[in-house]
Structure formats: C-alpha cells, structure tokens
N, C-alpha and C positions, 0 to 999 in steps of 0.2 A: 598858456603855459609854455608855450617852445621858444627856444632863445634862450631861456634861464635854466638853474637849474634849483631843485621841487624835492623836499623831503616829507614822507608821511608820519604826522606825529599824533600821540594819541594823549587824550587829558584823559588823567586814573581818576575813575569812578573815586567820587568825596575827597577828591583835591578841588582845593577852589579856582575858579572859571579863571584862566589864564596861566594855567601850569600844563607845559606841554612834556611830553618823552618821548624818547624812542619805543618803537615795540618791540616787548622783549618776554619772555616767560622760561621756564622750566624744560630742560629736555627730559621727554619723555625714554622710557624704558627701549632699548635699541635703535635710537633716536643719534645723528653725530649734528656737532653744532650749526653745520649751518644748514641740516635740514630743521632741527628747530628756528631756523631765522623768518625761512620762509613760511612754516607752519605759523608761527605765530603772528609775522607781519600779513596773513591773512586773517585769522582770527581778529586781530586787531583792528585792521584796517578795512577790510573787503578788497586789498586789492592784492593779488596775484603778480609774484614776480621772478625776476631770473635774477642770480647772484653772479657779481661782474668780481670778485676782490673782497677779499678780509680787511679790516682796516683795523684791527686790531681788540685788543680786550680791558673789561674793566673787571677789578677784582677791589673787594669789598667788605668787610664784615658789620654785618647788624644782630640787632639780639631778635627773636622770634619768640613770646611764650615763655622767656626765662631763659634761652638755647641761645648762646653765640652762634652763628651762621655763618660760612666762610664761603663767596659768591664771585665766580667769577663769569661776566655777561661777555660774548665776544659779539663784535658788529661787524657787518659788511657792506659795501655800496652795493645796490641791487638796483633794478632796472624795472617797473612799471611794466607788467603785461598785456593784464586785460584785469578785471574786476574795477569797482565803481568806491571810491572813497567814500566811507563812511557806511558802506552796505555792511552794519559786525552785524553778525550772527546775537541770534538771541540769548543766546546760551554765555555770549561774553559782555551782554549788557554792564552785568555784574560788576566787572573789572573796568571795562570802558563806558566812558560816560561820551565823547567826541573822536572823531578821527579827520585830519583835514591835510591836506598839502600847503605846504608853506614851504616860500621862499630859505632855500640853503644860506642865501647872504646875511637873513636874519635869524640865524640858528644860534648866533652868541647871547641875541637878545631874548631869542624867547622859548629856548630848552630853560630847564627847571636846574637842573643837574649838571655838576660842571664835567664829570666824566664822559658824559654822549654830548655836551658843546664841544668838548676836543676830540673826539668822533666826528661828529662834523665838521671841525676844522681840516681834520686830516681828509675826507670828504671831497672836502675844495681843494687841497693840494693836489690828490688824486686826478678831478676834473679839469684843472688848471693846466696841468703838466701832459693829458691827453685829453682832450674835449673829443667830447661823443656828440 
C-alpha cells in the first residue's frame, strides 16, 4: 500500500456486493463532527485514525417513515493509525456487511454516491497539492 494513496470504504449491510461508501453515521449527544468521523470510521472500519483536514460537507434530504429528513454528512482526510480493516465490532455487523482499502484513484469508479466521489475528488486535490 505505500506510494499510493488508500481510502477505507464500507458496503451497507443489504446493498448489493459492489456498492461502496464512505463511513459515516449520526453524532451522538455532546458529540462535535469530526469526533463523530473518527468514532464512526472506527465502528465502521476497525481502523483507528487521526484527522489531517475537513474537506468539506454533504447536505441532503430523504424521507425516513413518512418524515422529510434534513442531513447534513461533513468528511475529512484522516490518516491510518493502528487498527486492522475490516476488524467491525459486532455490534455494527448490522449496518456493515464489508470494509476494505481501496485505491483513492479509483474512488470515481467505485463510490456509490456522487457526493463522497467529490469528497474524494477534493481528497486528491488535497494530496496532490501536499503529498504526505
């Protein structure tokens, strides 16, 4: 994996086999966003990481149960610390079905969603402009 650069993406539990995402969920009660980034992109993923940069947000409405929902996901470039991709917790089986590192070059191709492909576009602007 070194020389490139490696994003961890999660397929949601009853999407079918080749729908990747970002990890993302809910902040929690006295929770600020981008400690839920890393809470979640551990839950998600097993792996543990430090936040380098916001790269910005996505804002959304779905219906939930009859309820208009008004959502807005912020992301940020984070950094790999220690834990093992793919190690979720049991307790998020539920939610995640896979979790895997995939190459950032092929995030246009194989994010599900066009608002975290231009997440990761901006990603690579980020890396691009200072490579770590």
């Amino acid at each position: 994996m070194r020389g490139a650069h490696w994003f961890a993406a999660v397929r949601p539990r009853g999407k079918p086999e080749g729908v990747w995402a970002l990890p993302k969920g809910l902040i929690d009660a006295g929770e600020r966003a981008a400690e839920t980034a890393l809470r979640e992109g551990y839950e998600e993923t097993g792996v543990r990481a430090r936040l380098e940069t916001k790269l910005g947000d996505i804002r959304y409405v779905y219906t939930w149960q009859g309820e208009r929902v008004f959502k807005i996901v912020s992301f940020y470039l984070a950094y790999a610390v220690s834990g093992r991709i793919g190690d979720i917790p049991a307790e998020m089986e539920l939610e995640v079905a896979d979790a895997r590192w995939l190459p950032l070059a092929d995030a246009p191709r194989l994010l599900a969603y066009k608002g975290e492909r231009e997440m990761a576009a901006k990603a690579r602007e980020v890396l691009s402009s200072d490579p770590v």
